[in-house]
BAFI-3210 file (N, C-alpha, C; in Angstrom, 3 decimals, decimal comma, padded with zeros to 6 digits):
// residues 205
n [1|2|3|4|5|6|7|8|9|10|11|12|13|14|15|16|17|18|19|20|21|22|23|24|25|26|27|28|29|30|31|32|33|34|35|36|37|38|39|40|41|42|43|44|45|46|47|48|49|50|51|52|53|54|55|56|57|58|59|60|61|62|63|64|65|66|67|68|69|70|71|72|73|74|75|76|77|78|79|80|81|82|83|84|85|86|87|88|89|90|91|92|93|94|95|96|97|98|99|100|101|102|103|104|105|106|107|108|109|110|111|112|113|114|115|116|117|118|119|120|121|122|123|124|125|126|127|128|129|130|131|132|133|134|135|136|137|138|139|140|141|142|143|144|145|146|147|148|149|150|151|152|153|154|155|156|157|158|159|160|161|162|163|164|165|166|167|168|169|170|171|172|173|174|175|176|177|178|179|180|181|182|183|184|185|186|187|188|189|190|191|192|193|194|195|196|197|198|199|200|201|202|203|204|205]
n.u [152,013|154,396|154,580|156,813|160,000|158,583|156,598|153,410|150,637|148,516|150,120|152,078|150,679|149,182|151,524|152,301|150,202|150,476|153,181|152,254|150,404|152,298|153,575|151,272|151,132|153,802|153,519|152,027|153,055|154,708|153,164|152,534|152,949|155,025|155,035|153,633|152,583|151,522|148,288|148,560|151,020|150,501|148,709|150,504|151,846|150,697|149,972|152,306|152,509|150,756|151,940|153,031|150,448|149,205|151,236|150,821|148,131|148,142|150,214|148,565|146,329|147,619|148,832|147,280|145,530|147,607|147,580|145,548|145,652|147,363|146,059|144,045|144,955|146,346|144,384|144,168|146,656|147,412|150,084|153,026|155,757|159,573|160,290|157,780|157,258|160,058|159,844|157,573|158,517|160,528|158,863|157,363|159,484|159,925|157,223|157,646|159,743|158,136|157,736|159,990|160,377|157,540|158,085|160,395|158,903|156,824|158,829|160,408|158,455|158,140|160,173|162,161|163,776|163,017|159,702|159,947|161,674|159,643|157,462|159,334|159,384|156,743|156,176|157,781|156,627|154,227|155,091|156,123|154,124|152,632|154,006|154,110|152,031|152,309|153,194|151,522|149,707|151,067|151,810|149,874|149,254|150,118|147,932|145,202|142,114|139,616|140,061|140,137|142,075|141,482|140,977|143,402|144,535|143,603|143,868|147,209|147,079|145,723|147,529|149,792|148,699|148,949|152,198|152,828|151,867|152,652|155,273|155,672|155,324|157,680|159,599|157,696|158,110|160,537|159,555|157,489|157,283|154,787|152,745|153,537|152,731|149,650|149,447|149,526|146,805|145,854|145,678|143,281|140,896|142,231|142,272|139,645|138,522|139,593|138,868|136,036|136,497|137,892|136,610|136,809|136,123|134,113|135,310|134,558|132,349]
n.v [-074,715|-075,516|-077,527|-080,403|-080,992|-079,974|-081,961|-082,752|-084,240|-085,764|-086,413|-088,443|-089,893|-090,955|-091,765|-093,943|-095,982|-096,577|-097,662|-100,117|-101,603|-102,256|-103,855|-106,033|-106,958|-107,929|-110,107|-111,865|-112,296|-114,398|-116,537|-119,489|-121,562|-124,033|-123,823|-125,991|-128,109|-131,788|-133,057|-135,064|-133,658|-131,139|-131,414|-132,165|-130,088|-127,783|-128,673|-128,770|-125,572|-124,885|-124,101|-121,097|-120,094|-120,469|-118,646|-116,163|-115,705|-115,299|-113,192|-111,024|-110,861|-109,583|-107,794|-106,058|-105,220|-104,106|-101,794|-100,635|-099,921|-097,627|-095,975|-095,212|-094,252|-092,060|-090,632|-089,233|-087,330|-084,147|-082,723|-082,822|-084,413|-084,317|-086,590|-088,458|-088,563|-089,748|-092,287|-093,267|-093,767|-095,948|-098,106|-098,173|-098,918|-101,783|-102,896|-102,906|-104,748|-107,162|-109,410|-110,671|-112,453|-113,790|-115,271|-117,018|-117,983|-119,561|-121,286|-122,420|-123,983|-125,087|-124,467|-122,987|-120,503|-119,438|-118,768|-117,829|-115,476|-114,050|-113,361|-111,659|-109,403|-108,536|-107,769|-105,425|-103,647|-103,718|-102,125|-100,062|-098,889|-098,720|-096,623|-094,188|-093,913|-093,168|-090,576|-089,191|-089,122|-087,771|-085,548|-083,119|-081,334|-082,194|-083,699|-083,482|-081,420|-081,667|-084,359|-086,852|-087,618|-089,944|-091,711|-091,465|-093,490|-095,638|-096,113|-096,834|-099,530|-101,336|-101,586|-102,244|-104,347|-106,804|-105,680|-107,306|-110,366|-111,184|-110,886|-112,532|-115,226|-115,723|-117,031|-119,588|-120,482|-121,821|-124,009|-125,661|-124,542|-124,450|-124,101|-121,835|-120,353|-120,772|-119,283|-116,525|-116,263|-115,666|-112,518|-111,496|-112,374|-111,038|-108,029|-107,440|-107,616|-105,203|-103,345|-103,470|-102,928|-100,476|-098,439|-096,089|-092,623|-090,782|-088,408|-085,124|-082,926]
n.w [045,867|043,715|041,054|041,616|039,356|037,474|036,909|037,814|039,572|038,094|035,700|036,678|037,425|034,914|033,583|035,781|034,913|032,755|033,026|034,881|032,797|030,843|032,225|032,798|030,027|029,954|030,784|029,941|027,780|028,352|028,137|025,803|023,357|021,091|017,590|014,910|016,247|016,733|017,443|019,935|020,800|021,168|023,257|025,523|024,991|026,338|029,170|030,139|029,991|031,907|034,082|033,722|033,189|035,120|036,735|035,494|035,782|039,054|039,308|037,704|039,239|041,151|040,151|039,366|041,923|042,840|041,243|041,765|044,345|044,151|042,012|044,142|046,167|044,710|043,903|046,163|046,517|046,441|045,136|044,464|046,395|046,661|048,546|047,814|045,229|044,615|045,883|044,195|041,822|042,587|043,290|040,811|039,368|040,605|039,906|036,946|036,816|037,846|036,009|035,948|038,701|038,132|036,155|037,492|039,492|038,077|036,324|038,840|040,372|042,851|044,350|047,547|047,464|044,820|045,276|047,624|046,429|044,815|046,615|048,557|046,659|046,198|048,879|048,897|046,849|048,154|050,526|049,993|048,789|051,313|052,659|051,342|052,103|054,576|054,216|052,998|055,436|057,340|056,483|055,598|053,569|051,434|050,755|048,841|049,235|051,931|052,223|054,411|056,743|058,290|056,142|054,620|056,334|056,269|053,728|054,407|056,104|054,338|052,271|054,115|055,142|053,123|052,661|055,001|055,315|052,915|053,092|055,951|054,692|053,836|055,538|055,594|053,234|053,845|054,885|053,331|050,002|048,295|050,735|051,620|049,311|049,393|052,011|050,919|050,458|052,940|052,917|051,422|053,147|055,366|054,558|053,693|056,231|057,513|056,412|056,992|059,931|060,079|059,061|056,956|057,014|054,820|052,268|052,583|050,086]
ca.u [153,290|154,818|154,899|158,621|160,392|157,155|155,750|152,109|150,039|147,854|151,091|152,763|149,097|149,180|152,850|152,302|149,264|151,516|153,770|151,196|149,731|153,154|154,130|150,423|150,923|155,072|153,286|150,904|154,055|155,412|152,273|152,855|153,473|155,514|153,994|153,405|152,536|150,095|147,254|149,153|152,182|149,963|148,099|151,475|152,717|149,359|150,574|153,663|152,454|150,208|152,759|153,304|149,349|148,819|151,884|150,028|146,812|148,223|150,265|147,813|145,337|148,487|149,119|145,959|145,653|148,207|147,064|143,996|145,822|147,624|145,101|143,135|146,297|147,239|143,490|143,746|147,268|147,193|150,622|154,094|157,057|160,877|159,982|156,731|158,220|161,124|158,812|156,743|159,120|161,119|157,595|157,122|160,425|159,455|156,328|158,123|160,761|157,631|157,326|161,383|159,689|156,599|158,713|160,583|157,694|156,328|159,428|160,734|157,072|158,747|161,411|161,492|164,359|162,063|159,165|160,814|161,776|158,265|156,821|159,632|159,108|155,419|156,028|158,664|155,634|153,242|155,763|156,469|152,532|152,261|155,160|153,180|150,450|152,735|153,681|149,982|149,213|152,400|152,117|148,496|149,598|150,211|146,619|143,847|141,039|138,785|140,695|140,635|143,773|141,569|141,265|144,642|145,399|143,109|144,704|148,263|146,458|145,364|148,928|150,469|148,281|149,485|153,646|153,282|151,791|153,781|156,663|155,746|155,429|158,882|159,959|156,985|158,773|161,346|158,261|156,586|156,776|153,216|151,930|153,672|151,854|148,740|149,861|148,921|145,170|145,478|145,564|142,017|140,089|142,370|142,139|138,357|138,138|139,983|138,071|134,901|136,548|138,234|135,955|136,896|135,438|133,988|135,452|133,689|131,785]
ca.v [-075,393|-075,440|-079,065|-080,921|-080,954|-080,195|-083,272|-082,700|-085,742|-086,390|-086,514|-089,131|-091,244|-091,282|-092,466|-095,256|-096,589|-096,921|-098,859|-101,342|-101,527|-102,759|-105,022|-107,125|-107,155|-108,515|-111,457|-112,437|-112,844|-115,538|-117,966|-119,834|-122,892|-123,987|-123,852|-126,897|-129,130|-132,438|-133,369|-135,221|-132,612|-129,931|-131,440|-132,277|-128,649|-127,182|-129,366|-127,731|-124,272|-124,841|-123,259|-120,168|-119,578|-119,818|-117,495|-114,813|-115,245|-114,785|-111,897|-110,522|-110,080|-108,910|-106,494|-105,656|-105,030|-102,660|-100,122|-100,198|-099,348|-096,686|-095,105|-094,735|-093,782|-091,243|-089,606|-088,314|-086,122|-082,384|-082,151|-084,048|-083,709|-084,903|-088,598|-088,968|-089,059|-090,604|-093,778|-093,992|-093,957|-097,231|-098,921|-098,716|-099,996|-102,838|-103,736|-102,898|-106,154|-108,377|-110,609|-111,694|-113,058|-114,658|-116,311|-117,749|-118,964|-120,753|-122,357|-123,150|-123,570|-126,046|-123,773|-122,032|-119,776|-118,441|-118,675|-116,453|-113,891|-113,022|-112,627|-110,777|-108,448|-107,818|-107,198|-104,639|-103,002|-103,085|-101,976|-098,535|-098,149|-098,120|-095,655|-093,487|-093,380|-092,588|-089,293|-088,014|-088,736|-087,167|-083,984|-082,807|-080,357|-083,035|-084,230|-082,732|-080,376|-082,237|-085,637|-087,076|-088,265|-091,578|-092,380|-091,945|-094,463|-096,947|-097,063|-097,543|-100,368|-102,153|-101,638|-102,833|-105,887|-107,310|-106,319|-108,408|-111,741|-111,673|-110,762|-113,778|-115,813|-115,808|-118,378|-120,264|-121,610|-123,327|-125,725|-126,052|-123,646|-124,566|-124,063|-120,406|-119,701|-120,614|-118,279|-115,487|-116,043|-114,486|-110,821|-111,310|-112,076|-109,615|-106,660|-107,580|-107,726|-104,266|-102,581|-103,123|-102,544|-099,112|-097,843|-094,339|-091,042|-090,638|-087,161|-083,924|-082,906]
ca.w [045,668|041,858|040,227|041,547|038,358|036,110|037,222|038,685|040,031|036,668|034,554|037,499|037,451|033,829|033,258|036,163|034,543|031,631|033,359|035,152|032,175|030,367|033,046|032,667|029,036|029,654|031,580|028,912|026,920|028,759|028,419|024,722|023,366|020,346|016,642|014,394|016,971|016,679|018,980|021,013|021,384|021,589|024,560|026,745|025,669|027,155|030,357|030,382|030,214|033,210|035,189|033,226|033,349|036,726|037,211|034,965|036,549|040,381|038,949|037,152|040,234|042,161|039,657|039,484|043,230|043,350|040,532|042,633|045,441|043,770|041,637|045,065|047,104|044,007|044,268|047,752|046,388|045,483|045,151|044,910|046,979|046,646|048,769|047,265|043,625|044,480|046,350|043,700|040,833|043,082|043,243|039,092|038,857|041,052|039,096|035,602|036,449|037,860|035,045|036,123|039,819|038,314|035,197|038,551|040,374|037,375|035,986|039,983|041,486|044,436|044,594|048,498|046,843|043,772|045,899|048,498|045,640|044,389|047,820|048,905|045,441|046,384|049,823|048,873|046,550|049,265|051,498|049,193|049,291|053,170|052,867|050,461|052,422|055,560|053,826|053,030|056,591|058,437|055,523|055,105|052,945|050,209|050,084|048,451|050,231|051,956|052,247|056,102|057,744|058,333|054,514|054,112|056,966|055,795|052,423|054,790|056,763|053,695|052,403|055,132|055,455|051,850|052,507|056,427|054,568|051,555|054,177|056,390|054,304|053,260|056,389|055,749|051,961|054,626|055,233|052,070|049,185|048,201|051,671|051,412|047,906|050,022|052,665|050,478|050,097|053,725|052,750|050,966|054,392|056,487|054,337|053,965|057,766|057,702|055,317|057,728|061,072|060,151|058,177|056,624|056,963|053,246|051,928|052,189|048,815]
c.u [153,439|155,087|156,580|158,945|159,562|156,631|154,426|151,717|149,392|149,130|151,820|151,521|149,129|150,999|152,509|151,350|149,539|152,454|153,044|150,327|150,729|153,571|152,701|150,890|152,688|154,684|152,276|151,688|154,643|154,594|152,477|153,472|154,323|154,506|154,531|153,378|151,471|148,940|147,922|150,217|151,442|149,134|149,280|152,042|151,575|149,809|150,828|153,213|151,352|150,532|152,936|151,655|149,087|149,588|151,199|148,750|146,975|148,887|149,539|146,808|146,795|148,653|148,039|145,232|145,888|148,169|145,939|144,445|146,478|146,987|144,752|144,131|146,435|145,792|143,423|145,369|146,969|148,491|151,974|155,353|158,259|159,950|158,929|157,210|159,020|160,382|158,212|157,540|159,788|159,816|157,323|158,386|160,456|158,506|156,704|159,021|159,791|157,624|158,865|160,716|158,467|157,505|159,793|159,869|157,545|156,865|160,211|159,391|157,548|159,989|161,218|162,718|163,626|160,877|159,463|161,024|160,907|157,883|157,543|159,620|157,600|155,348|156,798|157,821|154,960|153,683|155,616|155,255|152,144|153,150|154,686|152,213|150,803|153,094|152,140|150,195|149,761|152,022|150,536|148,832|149,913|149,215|145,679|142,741|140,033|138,977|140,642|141,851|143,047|140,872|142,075|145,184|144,994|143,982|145,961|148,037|146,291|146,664|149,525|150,307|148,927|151,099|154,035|152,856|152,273|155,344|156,817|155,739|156,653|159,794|158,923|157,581|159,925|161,049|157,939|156,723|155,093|152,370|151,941|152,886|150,255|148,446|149,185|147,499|144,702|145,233|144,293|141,313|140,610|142,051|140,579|137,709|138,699|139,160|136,715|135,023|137,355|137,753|136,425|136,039|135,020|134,428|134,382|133,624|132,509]
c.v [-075,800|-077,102|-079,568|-081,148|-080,808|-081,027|-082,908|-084,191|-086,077|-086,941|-088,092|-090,607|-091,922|-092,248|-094,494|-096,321|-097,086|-098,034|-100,038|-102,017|-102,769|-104,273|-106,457|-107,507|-108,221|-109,636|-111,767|-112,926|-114,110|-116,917|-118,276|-121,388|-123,321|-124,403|-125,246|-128,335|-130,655|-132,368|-133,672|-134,085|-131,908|-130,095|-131,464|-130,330|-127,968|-127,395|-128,608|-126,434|-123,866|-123,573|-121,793|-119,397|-118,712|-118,873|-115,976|-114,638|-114,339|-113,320|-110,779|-109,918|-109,131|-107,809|-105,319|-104,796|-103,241|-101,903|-100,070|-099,393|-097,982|-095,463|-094,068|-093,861|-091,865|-090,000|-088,799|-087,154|-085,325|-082,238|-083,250|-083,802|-084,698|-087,021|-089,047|-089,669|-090,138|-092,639|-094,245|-094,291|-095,609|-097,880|-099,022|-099,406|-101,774|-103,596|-103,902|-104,376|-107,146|-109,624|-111,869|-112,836|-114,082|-115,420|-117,334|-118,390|-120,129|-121,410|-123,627|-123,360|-124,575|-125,737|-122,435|-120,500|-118,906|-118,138|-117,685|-114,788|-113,570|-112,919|-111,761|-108,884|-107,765|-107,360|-105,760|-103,657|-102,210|-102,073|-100,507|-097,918|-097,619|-096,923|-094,372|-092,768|-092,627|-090,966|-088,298|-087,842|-087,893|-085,432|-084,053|-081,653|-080,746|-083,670|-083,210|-082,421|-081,639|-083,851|-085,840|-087,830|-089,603|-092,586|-092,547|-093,110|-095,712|-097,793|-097,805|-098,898|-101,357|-102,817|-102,857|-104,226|-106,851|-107,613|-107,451|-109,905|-112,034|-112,116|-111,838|-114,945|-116,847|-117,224|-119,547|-121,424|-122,698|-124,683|-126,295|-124,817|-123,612|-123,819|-122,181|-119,723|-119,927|-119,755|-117,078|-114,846|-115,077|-113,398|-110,976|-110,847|-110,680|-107,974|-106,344|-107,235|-106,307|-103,080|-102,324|-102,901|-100,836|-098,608|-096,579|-093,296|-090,457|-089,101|-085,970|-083,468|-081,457]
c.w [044,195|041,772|040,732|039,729|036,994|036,375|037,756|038,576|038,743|035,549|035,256|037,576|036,040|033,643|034,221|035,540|033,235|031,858|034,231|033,938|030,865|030,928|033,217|031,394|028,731|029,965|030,738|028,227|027,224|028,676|026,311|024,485|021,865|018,991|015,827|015,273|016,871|017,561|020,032|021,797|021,837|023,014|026,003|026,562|027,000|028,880|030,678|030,535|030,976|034,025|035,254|033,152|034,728|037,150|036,685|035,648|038,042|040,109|038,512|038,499|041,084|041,494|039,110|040,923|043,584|042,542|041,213|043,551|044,976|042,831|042,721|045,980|046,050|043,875|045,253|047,097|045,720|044,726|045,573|045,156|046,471|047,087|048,226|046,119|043,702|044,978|045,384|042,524|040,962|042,920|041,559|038,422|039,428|039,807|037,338|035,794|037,101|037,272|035,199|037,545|039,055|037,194|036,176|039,076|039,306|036,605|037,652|041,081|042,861|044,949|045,698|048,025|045,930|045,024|047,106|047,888|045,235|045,557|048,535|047,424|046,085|047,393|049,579|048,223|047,516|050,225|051,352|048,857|050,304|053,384|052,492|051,391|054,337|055,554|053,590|054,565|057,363|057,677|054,497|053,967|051,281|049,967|049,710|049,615|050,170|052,357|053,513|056,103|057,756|057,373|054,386|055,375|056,841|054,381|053,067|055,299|055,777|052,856|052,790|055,606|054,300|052,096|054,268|055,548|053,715|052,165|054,760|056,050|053,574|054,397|056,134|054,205|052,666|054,667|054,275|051,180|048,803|049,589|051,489|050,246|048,919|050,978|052,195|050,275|051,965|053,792|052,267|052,079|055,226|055,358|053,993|055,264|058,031|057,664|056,513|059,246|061,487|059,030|057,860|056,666|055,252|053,456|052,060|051,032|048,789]
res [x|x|x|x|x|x|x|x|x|x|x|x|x|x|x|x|x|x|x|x|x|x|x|x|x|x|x|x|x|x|x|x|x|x|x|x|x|x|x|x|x|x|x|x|x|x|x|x|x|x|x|x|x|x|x|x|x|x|x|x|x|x|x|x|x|x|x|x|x|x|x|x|x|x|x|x|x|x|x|x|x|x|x|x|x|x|x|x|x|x|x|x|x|x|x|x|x|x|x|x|x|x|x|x|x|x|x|x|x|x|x|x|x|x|x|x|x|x|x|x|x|x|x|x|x|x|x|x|x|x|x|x|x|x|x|x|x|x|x|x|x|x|x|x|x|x|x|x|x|x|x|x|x|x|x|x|x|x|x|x|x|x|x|x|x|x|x|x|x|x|x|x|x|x|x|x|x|x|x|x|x|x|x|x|x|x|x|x|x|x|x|x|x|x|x|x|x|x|x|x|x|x|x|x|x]
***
């Protein structure tokens, strides 16, 4: 099968890793404090830009996350069709406008409105991962020789675990925004607990 538009998978890995790569470096931008400041100022700005840390840090693993997941997702293809492309191209435009969601969180952090819009952003990621990984599995013909069907459903599984808690979480800012940012540390354990109850079929050499 000939490259969709010239595109082959190394050229489509390389570009995204470009843009994950952009979108950590837009969220580094946002942490700063103003210049000629004293001791004292300089300790309340520090304060102040608490907020803007912690938003880069949680982003940062999140965005971190999901080039993992996509690296690993983008090893098992041979070969890239119309929906593939088109999925993954919507997913780098996702993580290319992150830094608008976390510069929300960490100027409205008690805000179930902001708070709502980055977890519905990451679920919408995750979401276009599990989707991804619905297309290897359905169309063997788009993974590489040797790849099992229950690698590629693990990656959907792990996916899938990330856009349901980001997802549910989204009624839970009704209650408490905070409680909902806590919410999230769920996907660690479950996709931990995943990882060792559907184990994959390692590849044939």
């Amino acid at each position: 099968m000939r490259p969709l538009h010239g595109i082959d998978v190394e050229r489509m890995r390389s570009f995204a890793d470009a843009v994950f790569a952009i979108a950590i470096t837009l969220l580094a931008l946002e942490m700063s404090v103003p210049d000629g400041l004293n001791s004292r100022e300089l300790g309340h700005a520090l304060k102040e830009a608490l907020p803007a840390v912690a938003g880069y840090a949680l982003s940062f693993l999140v965005v971190g996350a999901l080039w993992l997941s996509h690296h690993r997702l983008f090893g098992m293809v041979k070969v890239l069709d119309s929906s593939l492309l088109y999925l993954d191209m919507v997913l780098l435009g996702i993580v290319a406008a992150l830094p608008f969601p976390t510069r929300l969180l960490s100027a409205y952090h008690s805000s179930a409105l902001a708070t709502s819009i980055y977890a519905v952003t990451i679920s919408l990621a995750a979401c276009l991962l599990a989707a991804m990984s619905v297309l290897l599995r359905r169309q063997p013909d788009l993974r590489k020789d040797g790849v099992p069907r229950e690698l590629v459903t693990h990656s959907m599984l792990l996916s899938g675990t990330v856009a349901a808690v980001f997802a549910t979480s989204v009624p839970v800012t009704l209650i408490s925004p905070d409680l909902a940012e806590y919410w999230w540390i769920l996907a660690v354990p479950v996709r931990r607990w995943l990882s060792r109850r559907f184990q994959p079929v390692p590849a044939a050499p």
